[in-house]
N, C-alpha and C positions, 0 to 999 in steps of 0.2 A: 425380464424386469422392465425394457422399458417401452413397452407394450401395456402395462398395469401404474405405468405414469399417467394421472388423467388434469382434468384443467384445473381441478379444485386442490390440486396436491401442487401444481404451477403456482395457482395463486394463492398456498399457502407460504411456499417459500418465498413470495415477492413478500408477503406482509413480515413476513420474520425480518427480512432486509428492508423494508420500509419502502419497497416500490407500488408504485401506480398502477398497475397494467390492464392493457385495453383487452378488449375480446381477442380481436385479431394478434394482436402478440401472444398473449396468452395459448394459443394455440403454435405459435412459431415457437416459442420457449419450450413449450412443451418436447417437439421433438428435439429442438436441442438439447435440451436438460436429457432426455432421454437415451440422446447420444452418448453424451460425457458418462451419464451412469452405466453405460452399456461397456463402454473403455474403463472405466475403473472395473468393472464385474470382470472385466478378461480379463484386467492387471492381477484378479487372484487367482487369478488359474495360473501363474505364472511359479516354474519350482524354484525357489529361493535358498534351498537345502545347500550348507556350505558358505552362504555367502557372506561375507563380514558386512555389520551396518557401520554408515559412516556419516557424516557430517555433514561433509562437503564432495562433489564428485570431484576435487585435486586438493593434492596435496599441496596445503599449505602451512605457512608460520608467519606467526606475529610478528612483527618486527618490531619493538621496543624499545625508546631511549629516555635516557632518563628527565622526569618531568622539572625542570628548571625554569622561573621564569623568565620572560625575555620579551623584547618589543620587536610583536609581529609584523608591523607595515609603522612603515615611518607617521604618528601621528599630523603632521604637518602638510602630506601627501595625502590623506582620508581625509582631514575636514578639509582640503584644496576641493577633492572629488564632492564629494557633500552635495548636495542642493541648498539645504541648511544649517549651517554652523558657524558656530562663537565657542570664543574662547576652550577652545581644546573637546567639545561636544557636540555631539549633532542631534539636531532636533529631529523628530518623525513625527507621524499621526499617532493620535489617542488610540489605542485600538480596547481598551478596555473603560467602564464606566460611560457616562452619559456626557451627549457632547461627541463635534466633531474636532473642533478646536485642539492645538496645542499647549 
């Protein structure tokens, strides 16, 4: 398989992911991508027969309590830290809409 990876199969999977790639990468990618597919093609040669599928490789558990309200950080101590704050809020940058302003 990754002998029959060529550049145009390189540079199709950049454009699915929306990369640029040069000549020269494109040929370095190549054998990498080559590699990884060469590693997975062994991983199915691998006998699985028996094995329980799971989740996570350890066991764990949720730890749960019950959801109550409550005051996380002393209001009075966050807008001290602040850069900008009044009256019990803190201001930040616009990050949505036009405009850089607050």
């Amino acid at each position: 398989m990754p002998d029959e990876l060529s550049i145009e199969d390189v540079r199709k999977v950049a454009k699915l992911a929306r990369l640029a790639v040069s000549d020269a990468d494109a040929e370095r990618y190549r054998a990498e991508l080559a590699a990884v597919l060469g590693y997975v093609e062994r991983l199915g040669e691998v006998d699985v027969a028996g094995v329980e599928p799971m989740a996570h490789v350890a066991d764990s558990i949720n730890v749960l309590r019950d959801d109550e309200p409550r005051i996380a950080y002393d209001p009075a101590v966050v807008e001290k830290l602040a850069p900008d704050a009044e009256g019990g809020f803190i201001r930040v940058p616009r990050v949505l809409g036009e405009g850089g302003g607050a």
